[in-house]
mmCIF file of the N, C-alpha and C atoms, coordinates in Angstrom:
data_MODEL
# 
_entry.id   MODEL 
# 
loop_
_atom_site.group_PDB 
_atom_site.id 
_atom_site.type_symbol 
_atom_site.label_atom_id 
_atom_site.label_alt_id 
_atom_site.label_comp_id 
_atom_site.label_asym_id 
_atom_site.label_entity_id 
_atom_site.label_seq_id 
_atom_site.pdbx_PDB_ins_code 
_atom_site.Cartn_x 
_atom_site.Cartn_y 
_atom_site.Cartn_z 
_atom_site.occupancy 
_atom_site.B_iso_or_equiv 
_atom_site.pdbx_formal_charge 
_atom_site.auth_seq_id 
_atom_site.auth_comp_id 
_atom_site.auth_asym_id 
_atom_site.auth_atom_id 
_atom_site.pdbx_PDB_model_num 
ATOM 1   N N  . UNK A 1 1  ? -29.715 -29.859 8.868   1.00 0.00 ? 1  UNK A N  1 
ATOM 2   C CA . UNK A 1 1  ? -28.451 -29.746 8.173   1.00 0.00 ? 1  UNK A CA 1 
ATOM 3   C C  . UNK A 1 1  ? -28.121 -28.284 7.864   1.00 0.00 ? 1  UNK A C  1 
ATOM 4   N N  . UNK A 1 2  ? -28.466 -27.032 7.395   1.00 0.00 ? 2  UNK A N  1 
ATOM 5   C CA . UNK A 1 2  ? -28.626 -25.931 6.832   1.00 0.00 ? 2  UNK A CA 1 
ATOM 6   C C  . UNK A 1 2  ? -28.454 -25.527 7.905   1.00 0.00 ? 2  UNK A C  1 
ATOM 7   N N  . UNK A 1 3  ? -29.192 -25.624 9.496   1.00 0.00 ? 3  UNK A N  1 
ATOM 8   C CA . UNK A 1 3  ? -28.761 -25.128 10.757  1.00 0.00 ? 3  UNK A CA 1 
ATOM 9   C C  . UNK A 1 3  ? -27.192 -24.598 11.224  1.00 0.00 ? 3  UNK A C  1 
ATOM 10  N N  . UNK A 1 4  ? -26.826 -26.548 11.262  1.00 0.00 ? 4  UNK A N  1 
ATOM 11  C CA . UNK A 1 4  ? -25.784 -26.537 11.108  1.00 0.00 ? 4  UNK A CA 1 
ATOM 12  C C  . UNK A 1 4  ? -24.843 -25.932 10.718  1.00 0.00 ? 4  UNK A C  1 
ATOM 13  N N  . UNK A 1 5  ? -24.831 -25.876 9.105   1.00 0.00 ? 5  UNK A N  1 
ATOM 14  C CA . UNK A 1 5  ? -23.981 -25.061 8.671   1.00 0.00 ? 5  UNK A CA 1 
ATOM 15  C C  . UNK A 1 5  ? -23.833 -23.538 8.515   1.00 0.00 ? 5  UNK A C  1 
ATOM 16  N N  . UNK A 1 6  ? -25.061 -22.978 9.135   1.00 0.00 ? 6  UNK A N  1 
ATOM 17  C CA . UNK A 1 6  ? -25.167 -21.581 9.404   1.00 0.00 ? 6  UNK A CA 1 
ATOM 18  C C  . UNK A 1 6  ? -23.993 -21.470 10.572  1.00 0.00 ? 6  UNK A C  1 
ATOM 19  N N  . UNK A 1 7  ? -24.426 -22.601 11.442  1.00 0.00 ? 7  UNK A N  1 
ATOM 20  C CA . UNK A 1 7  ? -23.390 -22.348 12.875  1.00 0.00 ? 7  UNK A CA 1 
ATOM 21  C C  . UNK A 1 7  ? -22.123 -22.310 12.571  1.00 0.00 ? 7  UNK A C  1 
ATOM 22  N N  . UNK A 1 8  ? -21.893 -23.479 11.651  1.00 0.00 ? 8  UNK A N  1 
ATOM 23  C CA . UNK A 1 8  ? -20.111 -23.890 11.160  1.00 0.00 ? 8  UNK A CA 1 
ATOM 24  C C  . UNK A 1 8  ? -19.636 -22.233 11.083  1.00 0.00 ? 8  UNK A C  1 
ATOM 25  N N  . UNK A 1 9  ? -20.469 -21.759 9.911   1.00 0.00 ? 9  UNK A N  1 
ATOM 26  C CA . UNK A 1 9  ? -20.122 -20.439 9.343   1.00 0.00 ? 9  UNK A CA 1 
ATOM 27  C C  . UNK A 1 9  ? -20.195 -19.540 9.892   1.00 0.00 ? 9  UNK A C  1 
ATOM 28  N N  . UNK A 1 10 ? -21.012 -19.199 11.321  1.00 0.00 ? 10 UNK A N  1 
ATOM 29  C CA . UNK A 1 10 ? -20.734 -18.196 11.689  1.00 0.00 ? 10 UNK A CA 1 
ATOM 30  C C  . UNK A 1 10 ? -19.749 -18.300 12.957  1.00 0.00 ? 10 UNK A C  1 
ATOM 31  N N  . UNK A 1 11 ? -19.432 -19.596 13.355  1.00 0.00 ? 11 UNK A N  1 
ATOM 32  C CA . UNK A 1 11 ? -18.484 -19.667 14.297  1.00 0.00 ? 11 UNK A CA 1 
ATOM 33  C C  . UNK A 1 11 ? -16.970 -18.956 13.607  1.00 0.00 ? 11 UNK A C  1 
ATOM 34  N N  . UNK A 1 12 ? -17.463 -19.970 12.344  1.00 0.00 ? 12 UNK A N  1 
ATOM 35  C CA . UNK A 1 12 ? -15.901 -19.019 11.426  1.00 0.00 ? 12 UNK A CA 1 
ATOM 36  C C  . UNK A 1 12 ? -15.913 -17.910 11.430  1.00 0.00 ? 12 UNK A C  1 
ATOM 37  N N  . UNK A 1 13 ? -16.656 -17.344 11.080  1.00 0.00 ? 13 UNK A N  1 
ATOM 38  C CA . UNK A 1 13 ? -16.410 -15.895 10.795  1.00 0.00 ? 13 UNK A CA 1 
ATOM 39  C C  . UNK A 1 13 ? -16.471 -15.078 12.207  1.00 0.00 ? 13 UNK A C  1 
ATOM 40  N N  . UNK A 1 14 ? -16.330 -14.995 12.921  1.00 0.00 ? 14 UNK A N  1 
ATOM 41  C CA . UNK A 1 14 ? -16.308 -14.839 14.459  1.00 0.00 ? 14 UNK A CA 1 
ATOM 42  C C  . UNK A 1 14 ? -15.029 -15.070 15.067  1.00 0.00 ? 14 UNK A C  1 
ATOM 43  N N  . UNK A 1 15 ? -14.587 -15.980 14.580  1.00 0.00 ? 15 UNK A N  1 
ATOM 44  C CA . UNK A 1 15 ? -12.972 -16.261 14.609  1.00 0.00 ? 15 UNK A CA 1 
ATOM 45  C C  . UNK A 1 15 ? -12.010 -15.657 13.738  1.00 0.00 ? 15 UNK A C  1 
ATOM 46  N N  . UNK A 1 16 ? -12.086 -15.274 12.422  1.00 0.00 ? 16 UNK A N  1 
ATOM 47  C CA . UNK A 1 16 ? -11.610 -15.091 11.286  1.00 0.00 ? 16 UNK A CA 1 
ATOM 48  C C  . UNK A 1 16 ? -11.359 -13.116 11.668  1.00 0.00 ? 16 UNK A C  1 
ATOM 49  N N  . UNK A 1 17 ? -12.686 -12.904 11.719  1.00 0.00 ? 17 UNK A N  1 
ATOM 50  C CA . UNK A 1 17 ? -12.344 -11.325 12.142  1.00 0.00 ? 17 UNK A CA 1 
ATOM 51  C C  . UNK A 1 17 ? -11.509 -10.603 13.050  1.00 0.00 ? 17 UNK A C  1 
ATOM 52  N N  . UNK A 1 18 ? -11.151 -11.131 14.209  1.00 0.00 ? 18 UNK A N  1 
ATOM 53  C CA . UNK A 1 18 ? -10.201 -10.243 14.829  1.00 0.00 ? 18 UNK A CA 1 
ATOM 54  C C  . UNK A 1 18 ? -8.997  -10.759 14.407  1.00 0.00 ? 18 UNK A C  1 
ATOM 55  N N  . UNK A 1 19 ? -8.796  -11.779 13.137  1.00 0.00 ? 19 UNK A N  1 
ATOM 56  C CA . UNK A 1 19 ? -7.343  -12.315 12.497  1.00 0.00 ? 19 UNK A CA 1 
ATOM 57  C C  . UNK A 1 19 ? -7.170  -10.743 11.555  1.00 0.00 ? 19 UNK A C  1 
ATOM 58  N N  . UNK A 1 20 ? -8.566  -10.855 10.495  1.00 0.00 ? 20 UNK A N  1 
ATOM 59  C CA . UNK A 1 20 ? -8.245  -9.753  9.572   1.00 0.00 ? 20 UNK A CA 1 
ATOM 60  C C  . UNK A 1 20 ? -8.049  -8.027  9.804   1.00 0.00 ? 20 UNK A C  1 
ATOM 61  N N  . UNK A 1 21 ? -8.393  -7.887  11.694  1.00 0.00 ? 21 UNK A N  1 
ATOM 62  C CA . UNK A 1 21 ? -8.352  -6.757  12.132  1.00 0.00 ? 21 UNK A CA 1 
ATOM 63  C C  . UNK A 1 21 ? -6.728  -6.060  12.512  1.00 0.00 ? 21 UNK A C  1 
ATOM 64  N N  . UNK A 1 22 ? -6.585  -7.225  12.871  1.00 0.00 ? 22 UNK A N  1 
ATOM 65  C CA . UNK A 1 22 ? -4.797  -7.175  13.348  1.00 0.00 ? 22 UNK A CA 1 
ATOM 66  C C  . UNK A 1 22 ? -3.567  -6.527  12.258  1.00 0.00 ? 22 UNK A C  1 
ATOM 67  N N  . UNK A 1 23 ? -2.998  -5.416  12.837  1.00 0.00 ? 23 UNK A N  1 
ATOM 68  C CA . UNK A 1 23 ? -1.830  -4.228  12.319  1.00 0.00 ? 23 UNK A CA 1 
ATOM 69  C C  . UNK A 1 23 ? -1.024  -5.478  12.173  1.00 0.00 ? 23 UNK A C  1 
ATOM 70  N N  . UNK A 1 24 ? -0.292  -5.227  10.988  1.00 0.00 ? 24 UNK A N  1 
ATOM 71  C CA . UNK A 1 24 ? 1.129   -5.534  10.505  1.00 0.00 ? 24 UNK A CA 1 
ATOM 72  C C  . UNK A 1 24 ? 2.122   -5.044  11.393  1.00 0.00 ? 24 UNK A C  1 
ATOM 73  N N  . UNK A 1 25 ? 2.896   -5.641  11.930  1.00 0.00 ? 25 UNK A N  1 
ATOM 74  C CA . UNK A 1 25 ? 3.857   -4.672  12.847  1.00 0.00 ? 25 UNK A CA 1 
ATOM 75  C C  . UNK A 1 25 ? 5.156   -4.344  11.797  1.00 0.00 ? 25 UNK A C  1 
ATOM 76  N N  . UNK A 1 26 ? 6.069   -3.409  11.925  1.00 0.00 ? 26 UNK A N  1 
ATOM 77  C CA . UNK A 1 26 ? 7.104   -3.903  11.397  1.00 0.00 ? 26 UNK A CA 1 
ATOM 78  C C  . UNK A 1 26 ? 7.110   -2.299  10.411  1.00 0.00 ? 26 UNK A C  1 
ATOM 79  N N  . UNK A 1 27 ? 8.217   -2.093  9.756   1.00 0.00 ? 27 UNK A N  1 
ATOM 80  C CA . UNK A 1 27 ? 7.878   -0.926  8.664   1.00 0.00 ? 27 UNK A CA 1 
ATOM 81  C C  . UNK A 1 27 ? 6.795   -1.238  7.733   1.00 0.00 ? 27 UNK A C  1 
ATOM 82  N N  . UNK A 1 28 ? 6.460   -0.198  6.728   1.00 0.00 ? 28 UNK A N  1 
ATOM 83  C CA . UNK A 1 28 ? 5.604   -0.318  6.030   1.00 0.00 ? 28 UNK A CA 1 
ATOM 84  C C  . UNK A 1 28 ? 5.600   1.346   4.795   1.00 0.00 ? 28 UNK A C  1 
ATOM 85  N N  . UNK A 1 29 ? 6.035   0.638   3.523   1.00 0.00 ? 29 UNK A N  1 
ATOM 86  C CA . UNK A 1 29 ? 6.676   1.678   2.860   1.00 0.00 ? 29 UNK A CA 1 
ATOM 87  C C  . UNK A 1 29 ? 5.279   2.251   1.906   1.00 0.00 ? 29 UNK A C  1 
ATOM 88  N N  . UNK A 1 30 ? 5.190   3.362   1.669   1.00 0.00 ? 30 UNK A N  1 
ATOM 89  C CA . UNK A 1 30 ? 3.610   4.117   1.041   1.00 0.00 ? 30 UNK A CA 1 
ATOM 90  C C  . UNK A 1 30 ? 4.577   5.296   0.252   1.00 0.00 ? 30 UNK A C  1 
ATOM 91  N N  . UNK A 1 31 ? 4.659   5.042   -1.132  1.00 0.00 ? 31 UNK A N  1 
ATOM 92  C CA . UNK A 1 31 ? 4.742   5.978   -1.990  1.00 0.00 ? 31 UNK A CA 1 
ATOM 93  C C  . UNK A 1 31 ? 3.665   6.283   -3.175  1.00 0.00 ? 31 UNK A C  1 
ATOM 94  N N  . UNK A 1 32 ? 3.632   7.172   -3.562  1.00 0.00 ? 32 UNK A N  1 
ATOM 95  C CA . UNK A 1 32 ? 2.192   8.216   -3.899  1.00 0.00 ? 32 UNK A CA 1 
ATOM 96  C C  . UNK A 1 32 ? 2.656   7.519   -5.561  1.00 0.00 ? 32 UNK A C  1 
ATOM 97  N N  . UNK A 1 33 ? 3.591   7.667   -6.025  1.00 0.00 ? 33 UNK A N  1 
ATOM 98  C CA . UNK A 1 33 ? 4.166   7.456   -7.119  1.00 0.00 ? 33 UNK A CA 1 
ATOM 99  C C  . UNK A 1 33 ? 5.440   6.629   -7.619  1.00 0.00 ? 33 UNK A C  1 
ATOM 100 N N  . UNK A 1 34 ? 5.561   5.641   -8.420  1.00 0.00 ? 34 UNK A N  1 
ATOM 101 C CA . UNK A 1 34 ? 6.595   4.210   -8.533  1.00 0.00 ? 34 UNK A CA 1 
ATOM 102 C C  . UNK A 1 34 ? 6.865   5.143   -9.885  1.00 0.00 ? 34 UNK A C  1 
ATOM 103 N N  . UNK A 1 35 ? 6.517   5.549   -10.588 1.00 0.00 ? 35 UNK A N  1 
ATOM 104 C CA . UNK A 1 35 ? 7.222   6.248   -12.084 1.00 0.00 ? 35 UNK A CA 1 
ATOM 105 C C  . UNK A 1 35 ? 6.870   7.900   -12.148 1.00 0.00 ? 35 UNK A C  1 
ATOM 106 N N  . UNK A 1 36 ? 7.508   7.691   -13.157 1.00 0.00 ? 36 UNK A N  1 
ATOM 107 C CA . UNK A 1 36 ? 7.483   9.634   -13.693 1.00 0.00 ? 36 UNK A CA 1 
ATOM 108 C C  . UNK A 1 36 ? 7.820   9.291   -14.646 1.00 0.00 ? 36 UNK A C  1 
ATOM 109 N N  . UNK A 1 37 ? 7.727   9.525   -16.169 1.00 0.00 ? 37 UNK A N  1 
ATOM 110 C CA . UNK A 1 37 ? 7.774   10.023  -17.385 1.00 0.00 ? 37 UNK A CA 1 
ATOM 111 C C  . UNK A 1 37 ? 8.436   11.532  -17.205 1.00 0.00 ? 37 UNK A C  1 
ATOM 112 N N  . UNK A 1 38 ? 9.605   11.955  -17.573 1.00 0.00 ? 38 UNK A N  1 
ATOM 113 C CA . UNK A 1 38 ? 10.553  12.836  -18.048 1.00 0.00 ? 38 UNK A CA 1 
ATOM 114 C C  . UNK A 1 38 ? 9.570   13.922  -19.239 1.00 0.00 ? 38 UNK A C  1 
ATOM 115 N N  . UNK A 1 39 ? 9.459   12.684  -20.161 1.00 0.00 ? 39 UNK A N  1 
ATOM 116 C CA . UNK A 1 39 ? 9.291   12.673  -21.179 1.00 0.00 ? 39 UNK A CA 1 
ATOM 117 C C  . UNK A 1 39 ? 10.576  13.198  -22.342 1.00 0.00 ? 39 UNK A C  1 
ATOM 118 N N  . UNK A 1 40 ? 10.534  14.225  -23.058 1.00 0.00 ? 40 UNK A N  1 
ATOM 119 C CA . UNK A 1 40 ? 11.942  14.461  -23.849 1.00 0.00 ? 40 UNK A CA 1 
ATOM 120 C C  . UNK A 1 40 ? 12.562  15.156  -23.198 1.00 0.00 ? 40 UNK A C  1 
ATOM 121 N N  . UNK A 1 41 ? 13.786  15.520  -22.948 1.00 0.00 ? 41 UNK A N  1 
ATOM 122 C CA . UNK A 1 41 ? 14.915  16.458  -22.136 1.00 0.00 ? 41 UNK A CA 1 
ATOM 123 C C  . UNK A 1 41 ? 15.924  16.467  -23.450 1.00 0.00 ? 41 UNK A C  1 
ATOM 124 N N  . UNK A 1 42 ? 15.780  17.965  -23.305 1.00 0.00 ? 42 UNK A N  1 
ATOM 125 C CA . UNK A 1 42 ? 17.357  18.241  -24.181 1.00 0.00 ? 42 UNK A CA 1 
ATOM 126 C C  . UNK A 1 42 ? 18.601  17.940  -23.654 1.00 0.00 ? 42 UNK A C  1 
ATOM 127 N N  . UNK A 1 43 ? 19.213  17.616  -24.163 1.00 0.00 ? 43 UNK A N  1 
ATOM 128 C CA . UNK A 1 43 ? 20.785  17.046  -23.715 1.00 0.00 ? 43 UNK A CA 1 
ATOM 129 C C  . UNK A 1 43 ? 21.916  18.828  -23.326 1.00 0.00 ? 43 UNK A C  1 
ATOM 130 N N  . UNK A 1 44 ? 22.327  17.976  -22.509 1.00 0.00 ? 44 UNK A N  1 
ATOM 131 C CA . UNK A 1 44 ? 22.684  19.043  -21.506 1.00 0.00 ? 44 UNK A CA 1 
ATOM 132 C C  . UNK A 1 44 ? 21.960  19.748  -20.399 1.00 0.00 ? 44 UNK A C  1 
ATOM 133 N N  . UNK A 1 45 ? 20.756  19.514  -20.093 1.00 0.00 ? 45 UNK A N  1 
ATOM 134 C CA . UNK A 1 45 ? 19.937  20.174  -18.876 1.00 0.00 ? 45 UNK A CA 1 
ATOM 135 C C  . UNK A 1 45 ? 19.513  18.819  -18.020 1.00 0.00 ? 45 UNK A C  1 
ATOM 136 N N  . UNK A 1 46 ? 19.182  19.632  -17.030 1.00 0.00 ? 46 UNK A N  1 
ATOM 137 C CA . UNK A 1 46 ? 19.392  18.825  -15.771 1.00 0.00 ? 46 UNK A CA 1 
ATOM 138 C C  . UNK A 1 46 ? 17.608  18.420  -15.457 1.00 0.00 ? 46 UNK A C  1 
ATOM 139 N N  . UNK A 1 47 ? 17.145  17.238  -15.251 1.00 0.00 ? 47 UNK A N  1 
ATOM 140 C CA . UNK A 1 47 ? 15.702  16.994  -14.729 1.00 0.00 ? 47 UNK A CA 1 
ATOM 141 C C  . UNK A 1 47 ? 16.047  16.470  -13.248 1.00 0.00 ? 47 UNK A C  1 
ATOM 142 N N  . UNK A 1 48 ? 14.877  16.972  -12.712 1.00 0.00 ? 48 UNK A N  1 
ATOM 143 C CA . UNK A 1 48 ? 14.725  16.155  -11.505 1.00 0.00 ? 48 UNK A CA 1 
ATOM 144 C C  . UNK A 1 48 ? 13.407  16.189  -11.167 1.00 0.00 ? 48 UNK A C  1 
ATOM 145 N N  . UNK A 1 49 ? 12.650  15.102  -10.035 1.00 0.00 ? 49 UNK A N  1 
ATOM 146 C CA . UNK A 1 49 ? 11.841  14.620  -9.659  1.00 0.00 ? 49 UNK A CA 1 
ATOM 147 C C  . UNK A 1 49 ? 11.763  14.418  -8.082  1.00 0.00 ? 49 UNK A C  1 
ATOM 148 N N  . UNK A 1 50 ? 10.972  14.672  -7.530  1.00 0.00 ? 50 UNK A N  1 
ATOM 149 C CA . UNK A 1 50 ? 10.997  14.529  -5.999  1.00 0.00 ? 50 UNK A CA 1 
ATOM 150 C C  . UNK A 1 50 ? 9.663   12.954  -5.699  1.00 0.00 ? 50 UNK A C  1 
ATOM 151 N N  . UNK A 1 51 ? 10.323  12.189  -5.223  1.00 0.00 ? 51 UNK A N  1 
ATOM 152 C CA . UNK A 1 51 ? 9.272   10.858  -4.777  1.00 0.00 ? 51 UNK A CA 1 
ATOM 153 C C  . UNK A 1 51 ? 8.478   11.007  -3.727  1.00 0.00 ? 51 UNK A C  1 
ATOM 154 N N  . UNK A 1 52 ? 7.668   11.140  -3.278  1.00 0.00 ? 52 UNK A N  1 
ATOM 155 C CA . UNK A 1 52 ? 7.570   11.095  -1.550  1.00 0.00 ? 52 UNK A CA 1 
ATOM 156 C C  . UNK A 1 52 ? 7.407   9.581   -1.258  1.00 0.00 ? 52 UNK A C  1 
ATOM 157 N N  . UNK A 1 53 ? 7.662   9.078   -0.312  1.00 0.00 ? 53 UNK A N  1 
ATOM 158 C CA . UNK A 1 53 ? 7.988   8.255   0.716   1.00 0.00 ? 53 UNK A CA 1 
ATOM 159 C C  . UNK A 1 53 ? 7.728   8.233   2.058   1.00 0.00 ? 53 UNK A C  1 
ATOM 160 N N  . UNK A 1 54 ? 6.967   7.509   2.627   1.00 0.00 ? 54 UNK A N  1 
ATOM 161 C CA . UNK A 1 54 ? 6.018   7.491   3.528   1.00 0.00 ? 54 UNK A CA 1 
ATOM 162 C C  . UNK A 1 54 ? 6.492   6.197   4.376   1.00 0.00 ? 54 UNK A C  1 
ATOM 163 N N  . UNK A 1 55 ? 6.669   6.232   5.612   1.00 0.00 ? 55 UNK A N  1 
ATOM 164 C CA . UNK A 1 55 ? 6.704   5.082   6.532   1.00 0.00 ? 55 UNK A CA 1 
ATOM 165 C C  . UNK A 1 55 ? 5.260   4.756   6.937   1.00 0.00 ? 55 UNK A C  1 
ATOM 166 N N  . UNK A 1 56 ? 4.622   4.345   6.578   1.00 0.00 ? 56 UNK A N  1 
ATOM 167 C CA . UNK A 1 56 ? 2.920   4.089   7.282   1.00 0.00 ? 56 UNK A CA 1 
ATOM 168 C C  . UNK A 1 56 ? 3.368   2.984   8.132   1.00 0.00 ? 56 UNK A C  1 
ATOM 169 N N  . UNK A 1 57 ? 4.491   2.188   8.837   1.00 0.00 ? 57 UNK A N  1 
ATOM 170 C CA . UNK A 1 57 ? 4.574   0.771   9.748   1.00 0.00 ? 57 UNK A CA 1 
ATOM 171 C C  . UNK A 1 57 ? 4.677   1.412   11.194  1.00 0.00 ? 57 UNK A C  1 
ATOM 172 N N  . UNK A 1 58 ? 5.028   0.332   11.828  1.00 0.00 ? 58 UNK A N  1 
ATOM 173 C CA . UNK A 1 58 ? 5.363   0.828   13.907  1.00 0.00 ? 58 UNK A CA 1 
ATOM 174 C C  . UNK A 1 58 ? 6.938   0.811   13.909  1.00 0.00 ? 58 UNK A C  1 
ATOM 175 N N  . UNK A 1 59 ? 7.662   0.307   12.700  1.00 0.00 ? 59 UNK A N  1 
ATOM 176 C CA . UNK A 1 59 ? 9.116   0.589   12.733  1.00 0.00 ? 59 UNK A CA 1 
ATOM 177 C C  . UNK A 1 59 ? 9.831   1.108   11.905  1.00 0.00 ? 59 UNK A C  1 
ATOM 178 N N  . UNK A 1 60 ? 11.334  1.581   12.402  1.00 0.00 ? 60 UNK A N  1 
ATOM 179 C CA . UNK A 1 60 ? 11.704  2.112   11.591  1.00 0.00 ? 60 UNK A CA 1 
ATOM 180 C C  . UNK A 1 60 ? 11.960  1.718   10.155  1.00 0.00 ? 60 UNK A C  1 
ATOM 181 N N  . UNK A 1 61 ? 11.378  2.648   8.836   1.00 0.00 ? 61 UNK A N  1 
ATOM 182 C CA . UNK A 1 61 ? 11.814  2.292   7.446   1.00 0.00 ? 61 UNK A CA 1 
ATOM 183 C C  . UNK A 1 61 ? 13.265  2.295   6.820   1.00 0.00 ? 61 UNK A C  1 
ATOM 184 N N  . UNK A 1 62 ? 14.051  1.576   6.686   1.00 0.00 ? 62 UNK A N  1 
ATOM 185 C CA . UNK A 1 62 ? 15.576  1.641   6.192   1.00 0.00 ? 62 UNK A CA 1 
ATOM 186 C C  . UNK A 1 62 ? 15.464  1.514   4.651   1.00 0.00 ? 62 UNK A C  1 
ATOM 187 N N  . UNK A 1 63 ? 15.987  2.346   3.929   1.00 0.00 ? 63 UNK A N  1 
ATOM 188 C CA . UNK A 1 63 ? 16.032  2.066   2.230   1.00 0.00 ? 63 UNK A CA 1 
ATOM 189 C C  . UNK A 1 63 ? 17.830  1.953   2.247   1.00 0.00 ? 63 UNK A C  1 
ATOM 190 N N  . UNK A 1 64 ? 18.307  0.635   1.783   1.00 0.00 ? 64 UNK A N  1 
ATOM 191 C CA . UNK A 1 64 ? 19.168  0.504   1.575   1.00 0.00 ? 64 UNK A CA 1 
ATOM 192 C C  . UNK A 1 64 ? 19.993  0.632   0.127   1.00 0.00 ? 64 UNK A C  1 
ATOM 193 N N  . UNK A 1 65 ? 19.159  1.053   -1.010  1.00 0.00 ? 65 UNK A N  1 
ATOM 194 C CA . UNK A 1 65 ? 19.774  1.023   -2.308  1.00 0.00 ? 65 UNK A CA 1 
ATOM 195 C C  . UNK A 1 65 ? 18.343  0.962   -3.194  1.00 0.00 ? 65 UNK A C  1 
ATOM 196 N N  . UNK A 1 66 ? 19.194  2.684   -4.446  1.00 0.00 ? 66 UNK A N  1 
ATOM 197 C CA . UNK A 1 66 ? 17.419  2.818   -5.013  1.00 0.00 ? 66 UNK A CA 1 
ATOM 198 C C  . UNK A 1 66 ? 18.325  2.700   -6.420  1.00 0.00 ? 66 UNK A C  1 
ATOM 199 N N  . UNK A 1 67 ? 17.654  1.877   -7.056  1.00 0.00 ? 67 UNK A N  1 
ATOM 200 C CA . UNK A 1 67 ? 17.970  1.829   -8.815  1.00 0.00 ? 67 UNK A CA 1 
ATOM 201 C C  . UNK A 1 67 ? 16.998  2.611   -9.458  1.00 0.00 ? 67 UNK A C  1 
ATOM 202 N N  . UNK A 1 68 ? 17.914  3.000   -10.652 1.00 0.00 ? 68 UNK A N  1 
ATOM 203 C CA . UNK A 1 68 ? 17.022  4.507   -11.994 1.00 0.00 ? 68 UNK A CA 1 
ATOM 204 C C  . UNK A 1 68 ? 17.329  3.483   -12.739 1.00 0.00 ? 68 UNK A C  1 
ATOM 205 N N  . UNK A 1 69 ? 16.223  3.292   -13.949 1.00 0.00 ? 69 UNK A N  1 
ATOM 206 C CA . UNK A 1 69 ? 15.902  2.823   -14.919 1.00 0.00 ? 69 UNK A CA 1 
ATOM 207 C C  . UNK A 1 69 ? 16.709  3.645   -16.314 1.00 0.00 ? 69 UNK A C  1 
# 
């Protein structure tokens, strides 16, 4: 019995691995940073922040609309 189920299990896993090896096709969006804290700004001056944004996919990334909190 224990034989057996060594085999069950390693047939699975023999099968299972070149599933979990396989690329995502398609875009694939990689930013370093989702927030920034300002923190206080005097009124009247200008802040800004630069995001980076990264395509890590095999296609092209389209950003169609970015909302500020």
């Amino acid at each position: 019995m224990k034989k057996t189920g060594f085999v069950i299990m390693a047939v699975f896993l023999l099968c299972a691995a070149p599933l979990a090896a396989q690329q995502h096709s398609g875009p694939k969006i990689e930013v370093k940073e989702i927030r920034y804290n300002f923190g206080k700004v005097v009124q009247g001056t200008q802040a800004s922040h630069v995001f980076e944004i990264k395509n890590a996919g095999t296609e092209p990334l389209v950003i169609e609309r970015v909302q500020s909190s």
